[in-house]
N, C-alpha and C positions, 0 to 999 in steps of 0.2 A: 504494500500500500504506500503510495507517495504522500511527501510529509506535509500535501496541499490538502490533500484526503481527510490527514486525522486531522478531527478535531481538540482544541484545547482542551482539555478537562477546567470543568466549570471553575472546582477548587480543590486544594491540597488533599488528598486523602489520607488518613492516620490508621494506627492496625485494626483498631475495629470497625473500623467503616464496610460497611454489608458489601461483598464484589461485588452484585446487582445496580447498587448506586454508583460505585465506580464505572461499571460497564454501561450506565446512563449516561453520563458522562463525558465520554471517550469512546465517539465511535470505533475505534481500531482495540479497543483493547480486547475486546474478545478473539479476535484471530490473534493476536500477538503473545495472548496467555495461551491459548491450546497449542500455536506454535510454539510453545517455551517448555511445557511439561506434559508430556501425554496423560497424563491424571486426571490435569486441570482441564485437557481438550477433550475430556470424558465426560466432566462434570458439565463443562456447560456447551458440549453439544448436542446429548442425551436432553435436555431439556431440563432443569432439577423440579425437584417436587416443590410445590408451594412451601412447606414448611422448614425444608431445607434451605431454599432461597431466603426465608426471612432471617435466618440466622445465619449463614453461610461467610463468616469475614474475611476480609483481607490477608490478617495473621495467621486464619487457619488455611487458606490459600497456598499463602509461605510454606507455614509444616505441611501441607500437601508434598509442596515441589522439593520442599530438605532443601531449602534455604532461608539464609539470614531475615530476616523480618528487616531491617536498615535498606538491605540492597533491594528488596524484594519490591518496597516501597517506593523505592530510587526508579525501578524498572518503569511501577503503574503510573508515577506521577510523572518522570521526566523523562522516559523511554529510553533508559540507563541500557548497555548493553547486555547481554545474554551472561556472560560472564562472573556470577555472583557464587559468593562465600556459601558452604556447603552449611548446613545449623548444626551447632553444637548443642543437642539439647538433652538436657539432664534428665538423667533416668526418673522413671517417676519414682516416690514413695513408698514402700509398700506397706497396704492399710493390714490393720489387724488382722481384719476376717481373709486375709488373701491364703493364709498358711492353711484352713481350714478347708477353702474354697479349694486349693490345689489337690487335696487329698481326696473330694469327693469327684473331682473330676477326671484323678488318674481310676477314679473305681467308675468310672462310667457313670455316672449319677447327674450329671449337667448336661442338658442340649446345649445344643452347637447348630447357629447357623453361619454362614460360607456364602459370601455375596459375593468374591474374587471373579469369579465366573460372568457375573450379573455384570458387574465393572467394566469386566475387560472387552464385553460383550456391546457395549455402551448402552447399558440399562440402568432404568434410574431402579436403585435399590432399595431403600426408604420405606415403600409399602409395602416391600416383602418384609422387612424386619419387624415393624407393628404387628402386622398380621403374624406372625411367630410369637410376637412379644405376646399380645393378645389372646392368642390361641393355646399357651401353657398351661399344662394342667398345675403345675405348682411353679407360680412367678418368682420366685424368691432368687432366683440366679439361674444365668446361662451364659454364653461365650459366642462373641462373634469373631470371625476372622473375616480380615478383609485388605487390602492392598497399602491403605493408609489411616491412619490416628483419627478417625470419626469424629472430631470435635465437636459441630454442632450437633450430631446425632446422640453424645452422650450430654449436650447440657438439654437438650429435650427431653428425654429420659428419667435426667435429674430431677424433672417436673415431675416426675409420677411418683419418685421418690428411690430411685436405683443411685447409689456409686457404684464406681466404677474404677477399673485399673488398666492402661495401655500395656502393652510388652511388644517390642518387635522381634521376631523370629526369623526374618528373613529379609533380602533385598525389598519386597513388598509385598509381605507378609506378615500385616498386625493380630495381635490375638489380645481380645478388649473383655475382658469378664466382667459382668454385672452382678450387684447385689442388692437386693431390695431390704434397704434402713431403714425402713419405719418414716416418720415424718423429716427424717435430716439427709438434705442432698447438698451435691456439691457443686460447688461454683469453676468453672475448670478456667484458666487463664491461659494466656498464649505459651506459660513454661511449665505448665502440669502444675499448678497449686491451687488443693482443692480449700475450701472454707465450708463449716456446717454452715445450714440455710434451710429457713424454714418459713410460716407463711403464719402468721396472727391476723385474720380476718384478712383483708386484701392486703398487709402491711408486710413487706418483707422484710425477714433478718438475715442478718449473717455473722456469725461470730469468727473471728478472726484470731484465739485467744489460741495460745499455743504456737502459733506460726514464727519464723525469724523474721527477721526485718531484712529484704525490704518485702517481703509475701505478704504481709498484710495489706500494704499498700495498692501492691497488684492486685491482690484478691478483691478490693475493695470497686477499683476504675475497671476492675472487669466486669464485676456486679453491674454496675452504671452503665456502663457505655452498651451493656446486652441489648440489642433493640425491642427485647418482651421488657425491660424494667418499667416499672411502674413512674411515680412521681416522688415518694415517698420509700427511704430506707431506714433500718432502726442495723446501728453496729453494735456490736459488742466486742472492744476493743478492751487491750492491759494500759492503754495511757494515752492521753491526750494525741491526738498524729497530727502533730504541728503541720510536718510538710507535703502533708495529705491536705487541708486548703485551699493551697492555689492551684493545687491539679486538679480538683474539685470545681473551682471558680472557672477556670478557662472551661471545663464541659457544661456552665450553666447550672450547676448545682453548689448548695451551701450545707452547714452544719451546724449544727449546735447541742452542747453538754445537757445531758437531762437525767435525771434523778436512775439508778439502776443498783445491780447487785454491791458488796461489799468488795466482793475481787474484778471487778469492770469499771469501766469506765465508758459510758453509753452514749451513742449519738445519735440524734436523729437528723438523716439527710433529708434534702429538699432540693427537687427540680425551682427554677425558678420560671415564673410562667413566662409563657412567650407574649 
């Protein structure tokens, strides 16, 4: 495409900006991203599923391709070369229930569905996984394998009330186990850190409380910037997060200190209205 062709993108796009809005945007980017990683020329020439599209971002675009989220950025906004930094991305965690989860599933006792096929076939795979997820006779956990790190497919999930644990096992070959926790899900960010999170009448929380520093922070603007959040977040932080503010302020959002437990330190966010 001649550089007459592409248009300007409207404005700068950051990691969690939905591709969708990018690719509004910027007529050429959709041929310049399926030219850049056959994954990504999967995802959006299969058509994606409504629900996928609403959450589908930038960052998780990036860990699609196993590149830098910086260069990746560089690419969408100023049609940076092909050339970019491979991602260095940290193993995930492993949660409690996973050593448990491991043992019933070398005994055969967890389904397993396998969308690699669907993928590579350029199928949108989405409705088969619900429809499995749905159709279990005991929901409590099961295993996907599939070519790359599901991100928005496991913070939808999260909604129902499943964590969740990544592991890669191959060139592209993820194996993603679910577990269904009761009322506490996780907030997955563009480096794997999850945060509990739960739902007080339409009021979201999230507690933070345990995490290093800077994981709270991130856990916090990934909260925000999800396109299902709400207007309204309640944290449950260990101490004031000073420099949690102004990164707050530039997305339109404020906070303020309000009465909570003895070991927190409780905030309640606020969209500011348009």
């Amino acid at each position: 495409m001649s550089p007459e062709a592409r248009r300007k993108p409207e404005r700068t796009f950051c990691s969690f900006d939905r591709i969708i809005d990018a690719v509004a945007a910027d007529s050429s980017l959709t041929e310049r991203l399926a030219d850049f990683h056959p994954s990504l020329a999967r995802l959006l020439n299969r058509g994606l599923h409504p629900e996928t599209e609403e959450h589908l971002t930038l960052a998780d675009a990036a860990h699609i391709a196993g590149v830098e989220e910086a260069d990746f950025l560089a690419f969408v906004n100023c049609g940076a070369g092909k050339n970019l930094k491979k991602e260095a991305r940290p193993t995930e965690r492993e949660p409690d229930w996973l050593m448990s989860f491991r043992r019933k599933e070398s005994a055969g006792a967890i389904p397993q569905v396998d969308v690699r096929l669907e993928l590579s076939a350029g199928k949108e795979p989405f409705s088969k996984v619900m429809a499995f997820v749905d159709g279990l006779t005991d929901p409590s956990a099961f295993v996907l394998d599939a070519p790359f790190d599901p991100a928005p497919l496991r913070r939808i999930l999260s909604r129902r009330g499943y964590v969740s644990h990544a592991e890669q096992s191959g060139k592209s070959h993820w194996h993603i186990r679910f577990f269904l926790d009761g009322a506490e899900n996780p907030v997955f960010s563009a480096d794997g850190i999850s945060a509990k999170v739960w739902f007080e009448g339409k009021t979201q929380h999230i507690d933070v409380r345990g995490l290093e520093a800077p994981e709270p922070m991130v856990a916090i603007l990934c909260a925000v910037d999800d396109p299902s959040c709400g207007d309204e977040m309640i944290v449950h932080h260990f101490r004031d997060p000073i420099y949690l503010r102004p990164e707050l302020y530039e997305r339109g959002w404020s906070y303020e200190i309000i009465p909570g437990d003895e070991d927190e330190v409780r905030l309640h966010l606020s969209r500011a209205a348009d």
